[in-house]
N, CA, C and O atoms as a GROMACS GRO file, in nm:
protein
  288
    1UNK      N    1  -0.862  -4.748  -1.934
    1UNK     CA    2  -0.836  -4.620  -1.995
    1UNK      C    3  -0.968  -4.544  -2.005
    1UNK      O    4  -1.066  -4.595  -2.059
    2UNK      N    5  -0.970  -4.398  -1.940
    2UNK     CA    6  -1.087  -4.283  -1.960
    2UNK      C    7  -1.061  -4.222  -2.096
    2UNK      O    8  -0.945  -4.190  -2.122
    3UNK      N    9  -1.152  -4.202  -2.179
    3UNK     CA   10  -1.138  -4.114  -2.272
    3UNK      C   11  -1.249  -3.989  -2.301
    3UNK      O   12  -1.364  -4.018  -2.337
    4UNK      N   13  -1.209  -3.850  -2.283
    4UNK     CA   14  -1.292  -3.754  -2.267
    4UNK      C   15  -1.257  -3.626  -2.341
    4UNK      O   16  -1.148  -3.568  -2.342
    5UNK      N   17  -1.356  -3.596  -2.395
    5UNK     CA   18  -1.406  -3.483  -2.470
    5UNK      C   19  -1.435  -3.366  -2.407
    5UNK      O   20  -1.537  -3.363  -2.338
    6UNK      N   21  -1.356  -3.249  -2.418
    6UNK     CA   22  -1.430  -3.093  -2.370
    6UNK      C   23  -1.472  -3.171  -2.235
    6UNK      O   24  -1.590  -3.204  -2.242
    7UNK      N   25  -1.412  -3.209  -2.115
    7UNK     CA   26  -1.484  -3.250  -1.991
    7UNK      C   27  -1.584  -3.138  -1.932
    7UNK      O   28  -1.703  -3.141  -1.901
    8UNK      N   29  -1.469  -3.025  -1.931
    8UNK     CA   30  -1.480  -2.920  -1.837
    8UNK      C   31  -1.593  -2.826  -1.894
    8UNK      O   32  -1.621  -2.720  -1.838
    9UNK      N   33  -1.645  -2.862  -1.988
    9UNK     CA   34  -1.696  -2.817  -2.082
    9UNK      C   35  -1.841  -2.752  -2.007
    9UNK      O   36  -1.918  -2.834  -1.956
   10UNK      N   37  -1.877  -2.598  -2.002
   10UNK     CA   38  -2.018  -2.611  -1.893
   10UNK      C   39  -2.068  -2.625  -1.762
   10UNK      O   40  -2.179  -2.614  -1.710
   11UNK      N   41  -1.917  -2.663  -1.710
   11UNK     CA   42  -1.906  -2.708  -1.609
   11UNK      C   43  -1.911  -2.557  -1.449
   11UNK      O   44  -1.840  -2.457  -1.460
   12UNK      N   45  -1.962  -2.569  -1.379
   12UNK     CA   46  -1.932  -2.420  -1.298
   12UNK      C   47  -1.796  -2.490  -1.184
   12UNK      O   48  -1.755  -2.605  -1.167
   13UNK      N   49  -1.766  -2.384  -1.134
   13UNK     CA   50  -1.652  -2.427  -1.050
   13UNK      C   51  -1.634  -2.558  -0.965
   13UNK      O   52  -1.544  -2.641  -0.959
   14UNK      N   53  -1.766  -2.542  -0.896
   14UNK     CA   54  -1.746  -2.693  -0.819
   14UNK      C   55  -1.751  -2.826  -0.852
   14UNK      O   56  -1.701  -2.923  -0.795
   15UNK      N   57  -1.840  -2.815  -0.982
   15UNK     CA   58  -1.795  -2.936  -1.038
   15UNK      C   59  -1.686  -2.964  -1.134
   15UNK      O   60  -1.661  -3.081  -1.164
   16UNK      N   61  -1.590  -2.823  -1.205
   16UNK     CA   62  -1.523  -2.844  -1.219
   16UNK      C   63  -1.390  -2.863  -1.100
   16UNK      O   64  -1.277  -2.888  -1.142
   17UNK      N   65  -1.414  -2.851  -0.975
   17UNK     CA   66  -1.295  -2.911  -0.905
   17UNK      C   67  -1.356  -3.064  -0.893
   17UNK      O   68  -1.283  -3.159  -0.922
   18UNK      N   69  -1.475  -3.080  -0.855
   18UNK     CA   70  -1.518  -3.230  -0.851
   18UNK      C   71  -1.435  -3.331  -0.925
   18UNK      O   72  -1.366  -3.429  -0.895
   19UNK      N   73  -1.479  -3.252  -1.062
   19UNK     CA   74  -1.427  -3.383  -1.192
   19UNK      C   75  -1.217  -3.370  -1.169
   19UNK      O   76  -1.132  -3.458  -1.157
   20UNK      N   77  -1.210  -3.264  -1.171
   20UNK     CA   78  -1.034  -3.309  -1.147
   20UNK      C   79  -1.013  -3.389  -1.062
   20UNK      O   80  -0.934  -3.481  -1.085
   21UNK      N   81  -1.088  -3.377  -0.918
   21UNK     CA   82  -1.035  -3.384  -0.819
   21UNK      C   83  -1.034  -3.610  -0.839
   21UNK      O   84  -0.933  -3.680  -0.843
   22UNK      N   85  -1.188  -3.660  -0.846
   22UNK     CA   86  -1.176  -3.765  -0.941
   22UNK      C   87  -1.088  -3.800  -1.018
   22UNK      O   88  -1.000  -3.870  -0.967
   23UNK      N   89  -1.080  -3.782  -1.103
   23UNK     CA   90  -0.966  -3.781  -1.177
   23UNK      C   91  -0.817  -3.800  -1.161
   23UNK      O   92  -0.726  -3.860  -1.218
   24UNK      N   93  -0.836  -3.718  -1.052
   24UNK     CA   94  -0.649  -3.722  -1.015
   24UNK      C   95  -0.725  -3.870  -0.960
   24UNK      O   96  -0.794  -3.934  -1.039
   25UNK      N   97  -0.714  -3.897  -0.879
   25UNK     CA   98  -0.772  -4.025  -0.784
   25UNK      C   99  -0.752  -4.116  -0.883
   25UNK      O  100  -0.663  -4.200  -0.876
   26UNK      N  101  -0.848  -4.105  -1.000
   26UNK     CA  102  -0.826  -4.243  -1.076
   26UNK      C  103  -0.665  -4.243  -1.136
   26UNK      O  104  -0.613  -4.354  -1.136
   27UNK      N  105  -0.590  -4.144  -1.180
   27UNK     CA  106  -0.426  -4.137  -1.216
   27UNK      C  107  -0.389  -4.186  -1.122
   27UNK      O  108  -0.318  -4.285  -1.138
   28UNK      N  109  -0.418  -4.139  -0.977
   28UNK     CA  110  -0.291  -4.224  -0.872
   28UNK      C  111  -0.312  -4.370  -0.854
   28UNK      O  112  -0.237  -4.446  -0.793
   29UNK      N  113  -0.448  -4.407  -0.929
   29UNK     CA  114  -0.517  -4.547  -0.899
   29UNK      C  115  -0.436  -4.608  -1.009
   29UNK      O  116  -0.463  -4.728  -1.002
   30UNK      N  117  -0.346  -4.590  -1.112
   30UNK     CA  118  -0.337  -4.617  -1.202
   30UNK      C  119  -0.416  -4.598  -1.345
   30UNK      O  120  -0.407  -4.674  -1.442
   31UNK      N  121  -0.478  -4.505  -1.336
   31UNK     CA  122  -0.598  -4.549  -1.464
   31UNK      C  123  -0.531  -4.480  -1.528
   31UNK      O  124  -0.464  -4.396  -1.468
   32UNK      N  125  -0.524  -4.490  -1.710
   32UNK     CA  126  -0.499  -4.419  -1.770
   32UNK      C  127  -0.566  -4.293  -1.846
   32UNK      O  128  -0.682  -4.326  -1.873
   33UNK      N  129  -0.546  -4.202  -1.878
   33UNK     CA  130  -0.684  -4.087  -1.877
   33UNK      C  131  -0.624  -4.007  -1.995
   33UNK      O  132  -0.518  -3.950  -2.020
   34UNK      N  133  -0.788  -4.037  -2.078
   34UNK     CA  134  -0.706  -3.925  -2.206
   34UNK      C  135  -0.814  -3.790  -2.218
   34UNK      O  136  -0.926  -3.786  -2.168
   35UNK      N  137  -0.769  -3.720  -2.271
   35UNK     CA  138  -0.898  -3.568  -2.224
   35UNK      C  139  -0.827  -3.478  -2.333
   35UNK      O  140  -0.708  -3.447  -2.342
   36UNK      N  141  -0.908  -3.452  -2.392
   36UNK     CA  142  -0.937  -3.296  -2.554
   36UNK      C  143  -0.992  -3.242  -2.478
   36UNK      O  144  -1.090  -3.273  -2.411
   37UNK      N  145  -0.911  -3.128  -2.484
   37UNK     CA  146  -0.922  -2.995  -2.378
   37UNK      C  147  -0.873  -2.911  -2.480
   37UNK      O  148  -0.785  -2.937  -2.563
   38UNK      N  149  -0.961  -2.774  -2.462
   38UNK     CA  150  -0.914  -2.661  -2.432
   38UNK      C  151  -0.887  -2.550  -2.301
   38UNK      O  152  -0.863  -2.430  -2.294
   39UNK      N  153  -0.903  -2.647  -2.216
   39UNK     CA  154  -0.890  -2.605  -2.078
   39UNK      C  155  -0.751  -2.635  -2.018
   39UNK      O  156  -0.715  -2.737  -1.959
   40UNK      N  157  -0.662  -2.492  -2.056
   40UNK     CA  158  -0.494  -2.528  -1.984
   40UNK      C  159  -0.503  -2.552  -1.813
   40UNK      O  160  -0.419  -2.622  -1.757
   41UNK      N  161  -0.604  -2.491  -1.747
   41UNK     CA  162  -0.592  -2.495  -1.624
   41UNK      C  163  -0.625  -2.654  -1.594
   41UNK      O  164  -0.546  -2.706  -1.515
   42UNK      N  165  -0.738  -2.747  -1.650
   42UNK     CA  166  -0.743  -2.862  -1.612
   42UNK      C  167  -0.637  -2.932  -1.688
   42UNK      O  168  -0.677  -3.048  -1.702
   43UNK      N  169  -0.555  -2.921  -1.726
   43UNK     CA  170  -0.471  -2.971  -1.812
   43UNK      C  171  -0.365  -2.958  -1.742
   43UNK      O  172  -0.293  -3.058  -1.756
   44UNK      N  173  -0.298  -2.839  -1.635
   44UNK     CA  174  -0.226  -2.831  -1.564
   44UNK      C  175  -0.210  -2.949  -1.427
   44UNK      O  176  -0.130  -3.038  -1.401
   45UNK      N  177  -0.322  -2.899  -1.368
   45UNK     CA  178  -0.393  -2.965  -1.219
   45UNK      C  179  -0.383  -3.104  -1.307
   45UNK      O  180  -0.265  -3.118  -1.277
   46UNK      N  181  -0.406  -3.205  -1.381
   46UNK     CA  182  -0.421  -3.340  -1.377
   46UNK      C  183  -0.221  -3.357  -1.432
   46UNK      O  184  -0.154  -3.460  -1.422
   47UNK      N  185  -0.181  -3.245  -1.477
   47UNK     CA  186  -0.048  -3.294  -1.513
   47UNK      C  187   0.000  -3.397  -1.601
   47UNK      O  188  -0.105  -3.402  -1.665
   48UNK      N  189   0.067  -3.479  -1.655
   48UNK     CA  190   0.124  -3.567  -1.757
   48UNK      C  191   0.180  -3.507  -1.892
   48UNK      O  192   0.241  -3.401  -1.878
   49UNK      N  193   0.172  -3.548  -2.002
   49UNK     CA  194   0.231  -3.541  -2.097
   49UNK      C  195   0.081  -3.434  -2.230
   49UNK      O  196  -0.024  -3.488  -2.266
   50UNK      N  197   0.102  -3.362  -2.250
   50UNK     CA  198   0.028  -3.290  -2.331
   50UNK      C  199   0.048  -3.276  -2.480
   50UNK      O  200   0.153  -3.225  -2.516
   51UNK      N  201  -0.027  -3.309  -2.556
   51UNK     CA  202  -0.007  -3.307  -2.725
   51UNK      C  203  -0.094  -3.198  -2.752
   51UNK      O  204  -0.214  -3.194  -2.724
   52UNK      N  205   0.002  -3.074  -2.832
   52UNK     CA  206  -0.083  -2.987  -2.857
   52UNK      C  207  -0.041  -3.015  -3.039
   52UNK      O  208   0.056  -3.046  -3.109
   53UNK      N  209  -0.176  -2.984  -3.053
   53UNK     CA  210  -0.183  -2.980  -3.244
   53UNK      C  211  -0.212  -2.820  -3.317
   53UNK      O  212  -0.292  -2.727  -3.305
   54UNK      N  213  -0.151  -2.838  -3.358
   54UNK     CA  214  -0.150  -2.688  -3.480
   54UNK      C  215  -0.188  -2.725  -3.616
   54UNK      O  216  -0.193  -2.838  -3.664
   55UNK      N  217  -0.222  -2.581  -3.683
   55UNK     CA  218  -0.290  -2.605  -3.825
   55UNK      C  219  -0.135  -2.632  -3.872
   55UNK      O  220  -0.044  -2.636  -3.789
   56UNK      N  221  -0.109  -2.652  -4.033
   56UNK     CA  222   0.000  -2.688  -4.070
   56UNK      C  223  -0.001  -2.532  -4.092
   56UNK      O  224  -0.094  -2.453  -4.105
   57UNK      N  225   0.157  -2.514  -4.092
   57UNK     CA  226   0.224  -2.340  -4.126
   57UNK      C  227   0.213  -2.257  -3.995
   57UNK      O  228   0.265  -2.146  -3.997
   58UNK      N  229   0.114  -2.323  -3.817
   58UNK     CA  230   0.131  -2.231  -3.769
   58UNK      C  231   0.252  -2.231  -3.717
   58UNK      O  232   0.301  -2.343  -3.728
   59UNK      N  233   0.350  -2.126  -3.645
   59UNK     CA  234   0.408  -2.054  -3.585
   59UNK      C  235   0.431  -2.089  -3.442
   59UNK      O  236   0.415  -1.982  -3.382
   60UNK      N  237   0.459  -2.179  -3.358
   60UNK     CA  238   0.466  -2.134  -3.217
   60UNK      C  239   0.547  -2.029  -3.174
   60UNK      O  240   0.669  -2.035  -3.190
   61UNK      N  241   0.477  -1.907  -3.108
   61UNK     CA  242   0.541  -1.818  -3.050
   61UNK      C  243   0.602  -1.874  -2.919
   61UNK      O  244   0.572  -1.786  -2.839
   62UNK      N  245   0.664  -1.958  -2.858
   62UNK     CA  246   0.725  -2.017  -2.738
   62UNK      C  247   0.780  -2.146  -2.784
   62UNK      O  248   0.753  -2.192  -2.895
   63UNK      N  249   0.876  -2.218  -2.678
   63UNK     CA  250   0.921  -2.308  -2.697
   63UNK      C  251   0.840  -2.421  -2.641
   63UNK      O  252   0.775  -2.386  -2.542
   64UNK      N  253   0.825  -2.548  -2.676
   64UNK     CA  254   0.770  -2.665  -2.546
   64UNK      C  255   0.790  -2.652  -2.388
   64UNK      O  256   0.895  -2.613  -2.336
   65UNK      N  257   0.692  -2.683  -2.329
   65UNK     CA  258   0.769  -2.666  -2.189
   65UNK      C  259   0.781  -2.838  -2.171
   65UNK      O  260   0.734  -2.932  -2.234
   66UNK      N  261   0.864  -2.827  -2.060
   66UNK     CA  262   0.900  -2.965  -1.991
   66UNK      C  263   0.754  -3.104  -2.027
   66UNK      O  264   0.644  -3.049  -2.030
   67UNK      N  265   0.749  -3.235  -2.047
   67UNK     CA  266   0.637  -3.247  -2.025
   67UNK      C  267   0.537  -3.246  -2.144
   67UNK      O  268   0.441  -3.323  -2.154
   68UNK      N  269   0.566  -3.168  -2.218
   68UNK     CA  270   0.471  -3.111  -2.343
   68UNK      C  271   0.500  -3.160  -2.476
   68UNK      O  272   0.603  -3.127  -2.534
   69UNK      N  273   0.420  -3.232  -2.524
   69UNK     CA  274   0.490  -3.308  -2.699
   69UNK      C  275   0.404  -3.147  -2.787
   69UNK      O  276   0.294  -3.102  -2.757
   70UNK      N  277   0.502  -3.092  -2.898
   70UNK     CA  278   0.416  -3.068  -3.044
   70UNK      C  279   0.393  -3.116  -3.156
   70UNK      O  280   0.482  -3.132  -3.239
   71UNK      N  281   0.294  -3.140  -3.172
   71UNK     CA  282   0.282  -3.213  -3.301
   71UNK      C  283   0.282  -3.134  -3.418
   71UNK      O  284   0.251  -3.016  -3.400
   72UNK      N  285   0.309  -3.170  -3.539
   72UNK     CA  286   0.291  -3.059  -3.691
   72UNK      C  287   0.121  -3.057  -3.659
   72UNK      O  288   0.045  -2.993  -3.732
   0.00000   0.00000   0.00000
């Protein structure tokens, strides 16, 4: 199991395709990969199951999409 913080964090384009592109590689390898993001686009491109957290009382203006857990 990877566990990562803000990856994308600083990152300029090419190494942010670098690190996805890794990444996916290690998912199809089996690895398991956890990543705190505020980055929806790398969050898209690696795909799986997403936990988004809210303050307590907020509001989602949308529903979950497919794929997507909310937590309180």
């Amino acid at each position: 199991m990877l566990v990562l913080d803000e990856p994308t964090f600083g990152q300029d384009a090419n190494t942010w395709a670098e690190l996805a592109s890794f990444l996916s590689e290690l998912l199809d390898d089996g690895t398991a990969v956890v990543s705190v993001t505020h980055d929806a686009e790398f969050s898209e491109v690696l795909g799986g199951t997403e936990l988004s957290l809210r303050a307590p009382g907020h509001q989602d203006r949308e529903q979950p999409e497919r794929g997507k857990v909310k937590a309180p």
